[in-house]
C-alpha positions in Angstrom: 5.2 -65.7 33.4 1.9 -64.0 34.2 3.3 -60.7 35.4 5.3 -60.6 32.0 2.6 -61.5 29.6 0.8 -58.5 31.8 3.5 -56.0 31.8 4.1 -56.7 28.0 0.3 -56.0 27.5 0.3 -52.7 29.8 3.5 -51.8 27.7 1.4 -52.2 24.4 -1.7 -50.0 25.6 1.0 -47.4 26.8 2.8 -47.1 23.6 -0.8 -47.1 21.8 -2.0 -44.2 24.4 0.9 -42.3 23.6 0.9 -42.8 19.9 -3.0 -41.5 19.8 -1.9 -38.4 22.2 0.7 -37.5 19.7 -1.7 -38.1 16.5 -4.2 -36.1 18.1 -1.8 -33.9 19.6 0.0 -33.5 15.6 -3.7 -32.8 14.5 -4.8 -29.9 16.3 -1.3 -28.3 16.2 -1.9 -28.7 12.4 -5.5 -27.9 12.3 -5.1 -24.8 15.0 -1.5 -23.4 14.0 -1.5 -24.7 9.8 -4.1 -26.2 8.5 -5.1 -23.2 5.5 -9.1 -22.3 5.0 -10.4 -21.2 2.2 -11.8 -17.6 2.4 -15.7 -17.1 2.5 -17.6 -17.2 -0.4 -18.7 -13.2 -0.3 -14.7 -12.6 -0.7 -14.5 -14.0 -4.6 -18.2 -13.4 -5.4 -17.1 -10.3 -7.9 -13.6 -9.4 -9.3 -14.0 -5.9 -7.3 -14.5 -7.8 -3.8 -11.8 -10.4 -4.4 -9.5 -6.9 -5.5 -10.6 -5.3 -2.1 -10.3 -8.4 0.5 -8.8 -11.6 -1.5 -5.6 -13.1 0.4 -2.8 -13.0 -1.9 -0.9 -15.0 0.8 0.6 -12.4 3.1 -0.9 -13.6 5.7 1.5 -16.5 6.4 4.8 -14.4 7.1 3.4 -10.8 7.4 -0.2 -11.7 9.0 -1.0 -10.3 12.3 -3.1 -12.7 14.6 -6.9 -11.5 14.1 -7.4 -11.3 18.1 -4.5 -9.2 18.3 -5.2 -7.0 15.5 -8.5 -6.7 17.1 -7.7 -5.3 20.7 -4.6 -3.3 19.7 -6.2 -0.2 19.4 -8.2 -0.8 22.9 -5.0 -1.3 24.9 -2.7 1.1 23.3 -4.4 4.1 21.9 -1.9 6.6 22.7 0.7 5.1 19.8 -1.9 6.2 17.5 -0.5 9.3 16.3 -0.3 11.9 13.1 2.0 14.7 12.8 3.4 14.2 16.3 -0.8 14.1 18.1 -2.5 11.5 18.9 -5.4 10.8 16.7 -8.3 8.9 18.1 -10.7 6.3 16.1 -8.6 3.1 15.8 -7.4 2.1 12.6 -9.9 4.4 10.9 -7.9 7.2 12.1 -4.7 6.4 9.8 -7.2 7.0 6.6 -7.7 3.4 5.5 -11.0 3.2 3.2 -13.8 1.1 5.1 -16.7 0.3 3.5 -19.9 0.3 6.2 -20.8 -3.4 7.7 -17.1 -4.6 6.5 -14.8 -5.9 9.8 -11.9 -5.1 8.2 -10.3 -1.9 5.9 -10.1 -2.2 2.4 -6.8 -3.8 1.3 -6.8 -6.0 5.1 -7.8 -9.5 4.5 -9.0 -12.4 7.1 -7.7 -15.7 6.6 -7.2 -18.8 8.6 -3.9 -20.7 8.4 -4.8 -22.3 11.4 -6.0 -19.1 13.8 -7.7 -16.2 11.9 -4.8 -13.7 10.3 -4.8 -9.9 9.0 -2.7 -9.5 6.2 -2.5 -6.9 3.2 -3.6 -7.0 -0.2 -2.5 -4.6 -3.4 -5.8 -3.0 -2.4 -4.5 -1.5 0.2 -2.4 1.0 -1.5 -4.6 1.7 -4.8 -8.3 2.4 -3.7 -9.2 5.9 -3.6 -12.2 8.2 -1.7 -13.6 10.9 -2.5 -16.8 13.0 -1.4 -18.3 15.6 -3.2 -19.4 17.6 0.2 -17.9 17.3 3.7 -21.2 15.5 4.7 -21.6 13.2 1.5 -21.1 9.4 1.9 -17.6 8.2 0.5 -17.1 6.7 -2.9 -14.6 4.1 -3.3 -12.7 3.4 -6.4 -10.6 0.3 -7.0 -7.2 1.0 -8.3 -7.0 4.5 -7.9 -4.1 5.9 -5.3 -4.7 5.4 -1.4 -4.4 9.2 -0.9 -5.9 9.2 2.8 -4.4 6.2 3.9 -1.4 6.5 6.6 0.5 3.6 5.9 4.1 4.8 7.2 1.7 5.2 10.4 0.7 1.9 10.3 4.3 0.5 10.1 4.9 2.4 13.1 2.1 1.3 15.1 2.8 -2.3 15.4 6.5 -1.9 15.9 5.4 0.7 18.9 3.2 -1.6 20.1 5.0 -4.5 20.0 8.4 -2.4 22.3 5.8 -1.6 24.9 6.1 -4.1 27.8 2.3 -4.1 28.0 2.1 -6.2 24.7 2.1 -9.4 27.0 0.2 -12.4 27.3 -1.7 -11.2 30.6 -2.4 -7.7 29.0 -3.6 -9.0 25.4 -5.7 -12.5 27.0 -7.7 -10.0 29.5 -8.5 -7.8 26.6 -9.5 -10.7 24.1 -11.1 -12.4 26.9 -13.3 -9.0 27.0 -14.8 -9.5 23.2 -14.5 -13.0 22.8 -14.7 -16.4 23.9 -12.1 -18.7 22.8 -12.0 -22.2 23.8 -9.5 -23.7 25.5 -6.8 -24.3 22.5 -6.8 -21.2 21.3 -6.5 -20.2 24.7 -3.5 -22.0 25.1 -2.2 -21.2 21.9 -2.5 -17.5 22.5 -1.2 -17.2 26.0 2.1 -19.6 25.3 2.8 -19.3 21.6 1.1 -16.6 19.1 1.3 -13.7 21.5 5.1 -14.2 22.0 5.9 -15.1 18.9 4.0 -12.3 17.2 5.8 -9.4 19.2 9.2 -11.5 18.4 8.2 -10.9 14.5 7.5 -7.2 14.9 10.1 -6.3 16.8 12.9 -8.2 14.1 11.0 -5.7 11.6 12.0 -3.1 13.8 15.7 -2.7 12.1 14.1 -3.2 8.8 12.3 -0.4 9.3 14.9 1.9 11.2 14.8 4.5 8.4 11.2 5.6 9.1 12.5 6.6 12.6 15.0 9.5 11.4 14.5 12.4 12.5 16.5 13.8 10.1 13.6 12.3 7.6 10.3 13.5 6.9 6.8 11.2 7.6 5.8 9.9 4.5 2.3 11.5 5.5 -0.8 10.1 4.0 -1.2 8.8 0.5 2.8 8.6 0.3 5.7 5.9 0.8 9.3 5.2 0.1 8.9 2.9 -2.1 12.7 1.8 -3.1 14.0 2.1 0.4 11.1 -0.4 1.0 12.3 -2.4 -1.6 16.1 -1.9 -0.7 15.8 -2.7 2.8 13.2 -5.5 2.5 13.9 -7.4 -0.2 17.8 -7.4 -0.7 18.2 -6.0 3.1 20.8 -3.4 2.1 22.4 -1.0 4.7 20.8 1.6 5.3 22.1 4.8 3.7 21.0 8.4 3.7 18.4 8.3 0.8 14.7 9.4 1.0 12.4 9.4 -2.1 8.8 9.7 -0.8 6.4 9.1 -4.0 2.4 9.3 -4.1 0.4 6.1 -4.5 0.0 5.4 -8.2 -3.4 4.5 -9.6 -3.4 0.8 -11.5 -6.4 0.7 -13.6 -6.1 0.1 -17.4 -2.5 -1.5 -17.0 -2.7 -2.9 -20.9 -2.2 0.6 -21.7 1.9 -0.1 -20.5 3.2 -2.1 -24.0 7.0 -3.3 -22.6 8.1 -3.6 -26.4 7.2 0.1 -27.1 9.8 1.6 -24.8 7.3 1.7 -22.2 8.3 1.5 -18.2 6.1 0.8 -15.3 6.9 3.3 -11.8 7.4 6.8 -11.2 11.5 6.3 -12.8 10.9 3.6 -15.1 12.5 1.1 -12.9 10.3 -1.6 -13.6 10.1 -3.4 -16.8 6.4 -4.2 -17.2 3.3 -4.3 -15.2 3.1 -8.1 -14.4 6.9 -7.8 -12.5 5.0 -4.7 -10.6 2.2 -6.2 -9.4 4.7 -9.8 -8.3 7.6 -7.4 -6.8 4.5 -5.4 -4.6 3.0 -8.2 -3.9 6.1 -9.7 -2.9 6.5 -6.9 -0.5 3.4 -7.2 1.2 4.3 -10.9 2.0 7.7 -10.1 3.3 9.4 -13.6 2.4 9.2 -15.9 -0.5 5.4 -17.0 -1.1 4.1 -20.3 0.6 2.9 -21.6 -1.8 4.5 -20.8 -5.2 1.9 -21.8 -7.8 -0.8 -20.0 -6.1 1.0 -17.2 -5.7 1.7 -16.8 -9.0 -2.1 -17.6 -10.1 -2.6 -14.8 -7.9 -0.2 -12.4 -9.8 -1.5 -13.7 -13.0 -5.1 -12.7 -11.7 -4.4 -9.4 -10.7 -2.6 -8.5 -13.7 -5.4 -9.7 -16.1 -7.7 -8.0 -13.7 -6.0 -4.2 -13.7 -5.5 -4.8 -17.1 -8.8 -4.5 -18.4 -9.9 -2.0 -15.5 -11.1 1.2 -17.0 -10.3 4.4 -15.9 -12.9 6.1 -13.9 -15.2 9.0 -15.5 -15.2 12.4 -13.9 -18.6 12.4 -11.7 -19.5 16.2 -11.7 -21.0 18.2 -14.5 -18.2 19.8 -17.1 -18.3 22.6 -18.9 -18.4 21.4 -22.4 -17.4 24.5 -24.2 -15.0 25.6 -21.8 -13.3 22.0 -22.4 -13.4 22.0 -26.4 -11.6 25.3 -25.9 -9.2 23.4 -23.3 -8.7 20.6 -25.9 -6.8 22.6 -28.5 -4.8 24.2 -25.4 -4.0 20.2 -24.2 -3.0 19.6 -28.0 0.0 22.8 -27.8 0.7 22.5 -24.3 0.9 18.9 -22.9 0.3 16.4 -25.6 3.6 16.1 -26.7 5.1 14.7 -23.8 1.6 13.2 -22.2 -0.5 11.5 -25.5 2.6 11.0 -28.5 5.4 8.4 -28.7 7.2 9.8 -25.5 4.2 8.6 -23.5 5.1 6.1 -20.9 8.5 6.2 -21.4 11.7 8.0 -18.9 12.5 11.6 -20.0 15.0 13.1 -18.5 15.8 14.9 -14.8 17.0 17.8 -17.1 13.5 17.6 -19.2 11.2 17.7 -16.3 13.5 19.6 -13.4 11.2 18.0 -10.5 12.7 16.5 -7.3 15.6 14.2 -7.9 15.0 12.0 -4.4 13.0 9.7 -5.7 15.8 8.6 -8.1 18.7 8.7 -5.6 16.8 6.1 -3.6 17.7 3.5 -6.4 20.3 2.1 -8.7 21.4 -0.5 -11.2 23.2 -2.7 -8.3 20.2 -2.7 -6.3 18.0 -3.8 -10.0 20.5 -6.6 -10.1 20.5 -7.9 -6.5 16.9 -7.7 -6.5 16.3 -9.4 -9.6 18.7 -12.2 -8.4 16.4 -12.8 -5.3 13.4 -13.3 -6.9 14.3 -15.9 -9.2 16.4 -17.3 -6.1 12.7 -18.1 -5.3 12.0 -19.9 -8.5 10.4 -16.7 -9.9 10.2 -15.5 -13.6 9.5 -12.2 -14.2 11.0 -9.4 -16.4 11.9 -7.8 -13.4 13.5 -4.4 -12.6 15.4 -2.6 -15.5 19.4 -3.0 -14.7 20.3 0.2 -15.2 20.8 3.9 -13.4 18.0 5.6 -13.5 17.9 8.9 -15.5 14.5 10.9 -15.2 10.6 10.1 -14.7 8.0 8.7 -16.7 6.0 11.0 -18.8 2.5 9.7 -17.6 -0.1 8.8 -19.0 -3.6 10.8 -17.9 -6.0 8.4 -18.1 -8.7 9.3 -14.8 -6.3 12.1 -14.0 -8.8 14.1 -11.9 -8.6 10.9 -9.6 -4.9 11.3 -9.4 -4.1 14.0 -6.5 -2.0 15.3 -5.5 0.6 16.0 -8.5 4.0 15.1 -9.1 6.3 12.2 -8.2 5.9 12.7 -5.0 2.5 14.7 -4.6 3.6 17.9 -4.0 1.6 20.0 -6.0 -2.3 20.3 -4.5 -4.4 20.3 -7.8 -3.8 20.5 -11.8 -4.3 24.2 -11.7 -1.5 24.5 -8.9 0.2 22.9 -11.2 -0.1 25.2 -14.1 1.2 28.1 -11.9 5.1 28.5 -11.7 6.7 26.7 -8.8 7.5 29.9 -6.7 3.3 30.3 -6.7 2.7 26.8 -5.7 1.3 26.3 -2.3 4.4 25.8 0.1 2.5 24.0 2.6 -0.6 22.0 2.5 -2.6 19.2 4.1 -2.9 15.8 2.5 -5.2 13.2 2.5 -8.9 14.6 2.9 -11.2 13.3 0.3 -13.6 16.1 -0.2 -12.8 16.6 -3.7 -12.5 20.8 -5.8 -13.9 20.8 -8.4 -13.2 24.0 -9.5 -9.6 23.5 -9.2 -9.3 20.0 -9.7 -7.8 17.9 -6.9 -8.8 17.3 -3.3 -9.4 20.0 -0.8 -5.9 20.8 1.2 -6.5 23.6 3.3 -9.2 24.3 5.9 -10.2 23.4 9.7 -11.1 20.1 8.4 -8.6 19.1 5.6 -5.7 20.4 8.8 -7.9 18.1 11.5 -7.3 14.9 9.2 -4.7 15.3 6.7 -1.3 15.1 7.6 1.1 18.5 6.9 3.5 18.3 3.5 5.9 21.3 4.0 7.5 21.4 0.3 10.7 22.5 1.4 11.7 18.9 2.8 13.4 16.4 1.9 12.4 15.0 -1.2 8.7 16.7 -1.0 10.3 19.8 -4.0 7.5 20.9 -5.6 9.3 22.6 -8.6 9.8 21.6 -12.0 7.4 20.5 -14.3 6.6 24.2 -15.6 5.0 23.7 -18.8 1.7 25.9 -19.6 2.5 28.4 -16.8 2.3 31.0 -19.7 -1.1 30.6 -20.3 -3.6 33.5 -19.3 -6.2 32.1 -16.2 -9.0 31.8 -18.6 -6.8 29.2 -20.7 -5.2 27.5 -17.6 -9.3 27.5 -16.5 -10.2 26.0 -20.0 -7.0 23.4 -19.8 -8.1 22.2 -16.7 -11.8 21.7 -17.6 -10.7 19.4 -20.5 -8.5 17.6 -18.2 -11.8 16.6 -16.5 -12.6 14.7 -19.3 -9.5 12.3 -19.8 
């Protein structure tokens, strides 16, 4: 009777050990693989910080592990590369904007969801440098067009990466063991669980991404994407087909200037209903599955679209000829301001108006609107969405901060606004994107050069969907007016 009433008492402390190992076991997996943080203060102390580095969730699905992030660059240097060479600086060398004493690029957030994360922000894609001298400091502006950064290269990186046999837990632990110390959960964590998994997550993106490995295909180059094919093959994971419409980064500031009930459409081809379905089908992108945490995403939408809404469009920085732009004034009045400040603003005109590349337009279509309109509110989403219709021409912009807006074009093919005044057979053919010292003469960023061909990446016009024809309105004008026309253009 003894022995039982001992071997039921050795049964109880058993069953309570093993509970408390798996309560404490359930805790720190939850605290060390789940459990979400708050970002630091600094992050959300002004709009323009919590633009640059505020999570808008991506980090859950489409967050690469900070440690990994970190030492990526150390082990594999080589699959670093621009225009075929391999370009050497880390992740500064694909052109991201990075503010001195930050950790991280513009546009990359840290949070923890459990282990530190890297993900992206809208930031990412619409913050603009520029110097005024090759040995001036940078200046950064929110919401204008990412025209340095590489991000096609970035895509590439950790898919290359992640297919070399070196991305292994020995490999990556030796080199995070180099510049940090974790402690022994994280340890474990990263040797038997976040390493693997992570390369398991890159390398499914792999056929998601198998159209930036054509050959038949240009690179994007810097300051461009494919933005539809992203959307096509991402979001409703069509086939993938032989279409290829690169477009520049658009700038986002003063978004309340886009009024959905006066005709007016929101991308390059007026695919897009309104601003507020932009910013949640982008942002949507960047998170690469449907959000976490549905109410906070959409706070997050709702924030950024208030946010770019009310953001006003930066002032030209240099001196400006003041006589020279009166005179340019009355030129902008005959020339341009029928299509670019009147009731066609904003709106689609068509192919036939405009003649510029048609690639961008190929790349989408009324059944892809649809499809993609029926995932999103698969996800509980309400938006206006994406207009379900074929798309028939490009939006006649609006030129708010213009002289921020280089290169020109859909798809940035045209150098500077007084390139762009000269007939497309007298356009540059060839040029080099993505240095941000910035002409002022001719209005644009400097494209040509030792240093502009060391750091930019080559745009050969004569490929697929980089045209650089069309769009020949005041090519009749005398220099001195295209001069003139071009100084007032400073002023918008």
């Amino acid at each position: 009777m003894m022995s039982n009433f001992f071997s039921r008492i050795w049964f109880k402390i058993i069953v309570l050990v093993v509970i408390v190992i798996a309560i404490v076991g359930a805790w720190i997996g939850y605290d060390r693989g789940f459990r979400e943080h708050p970002q630091p203060d600094w992050v959300t102390a002004t709009p323009e910080m919590r633009f640059k580095y505020g999570s808008i969730g991506a980090e859950h699905d489409a967050g690469v592990p900070y440690w990994i992030f970190y030492v990526l660059p150390r082990i594999f240097p080589e699959k670093l590369t621009q225009d075929g060479k391999v370009i050497p600086g880390g992740y500064a060398a694909l052109g991201v904007p990075w503010e001195e004493g930050q950790e991280l690029p513009v546009g990359f957030t840290n949070k923890i969801i459990g282990f530190p994360r890297v993900g992206n922000n809208c930031a990412v894609c619409h913050t603009t440098s520029y110097r005024a001298t090759p040995d001036a400091d940078p200046v950064f502006v929110v919401g204008g067009a990412a025209h340095t950064t590489n991000v096609e290269g970035f895509f590439r990186y950790l898919i290359d990466c992640a297919k070399d046999p070196r991305f292994n837990a020995d490999i990556l632990m030796a080199e995070i063991n180099r510049v940090t110390d974790l402690d022994v959960i994280d340890k474990l964590l990263y040797r038997f669980f976040i390493i693997p998994i992570t390369r398991k997550r890159l390398l499914e993106r792999e056929a998601q991404f198998a159209w930036i490995y054509r050959q038949d295909f240009p690179d994007w180059g810097r300051g461009r994407d494919d933005a539809m094919n992203l959307t096509k093959y991402f979001m409703i994971r069509a086939p993938m087909d032989d279409s290829f419409g690169p477009t520049d980064m658009p700038s986002v500031w003063n978004l309340k200037k886009y009024v959905w009930d006066k005709g007016h459409r929101m991308n390059y081809a007026g695919d897009s209903n309104d601003a507020y379905s932009v910013i949640m089908d982008s942002a949507l992108g960047l998170l690469g599955a449907p959000p976490a945490d549905k109410d906070d995403f959409v706070e997050q939408v709702k924030w950024l679209h208030a946010y770019l809404s009310e953001m006003p469009s930066p002032r030209y920085p240099f001196p400006i000829d003041a006589a020279r732009a009166a005179a340019g004034k009355t030129l902008f009045d005959a020339n341009c301001a029928g299509c670019h400040a009147s009731e066609l603003t904003g709106r689609p005109l068509a192919l036939a108006e405009v003649g510029t590349d048609r690639g961008r337009l190929d790349s989408w279509n009324k059944g892809a609107a649809i499809k993609a309109n029926q995932v999103v509110k698969e996800m509980g989403l309400e938006r206006r969405g994406l207009v379900e219709e074929d798309l028939k021409g490009y939006v006649a912009a609006f030129l708010d901060g213009i002289w921020l807006k280089a290169p020109y074009l859909h798809n940035g093919s045209v150098p500077t606004l007084r390139d762009l005044l000269e007939p497309a057979a007298e356009r540059p053919k060839v040029f080099w994107r993505g240095y941000d010292v910035y002409d002022q003469t001719r209005v644009g960023f400097v494209t040509d050069g030792p240093e502009a061909q060391r750091i930019g990446t080559r745009l050969d016009t004569r490929s697929k969907g980089g045209g650089n024809y069309g769009h020949e309105f005041g090519t009749a004008l005398s220099g001195d007016e295209k001069d003139a026309l071009v100084e007032y253009m400073k002023t918008l």
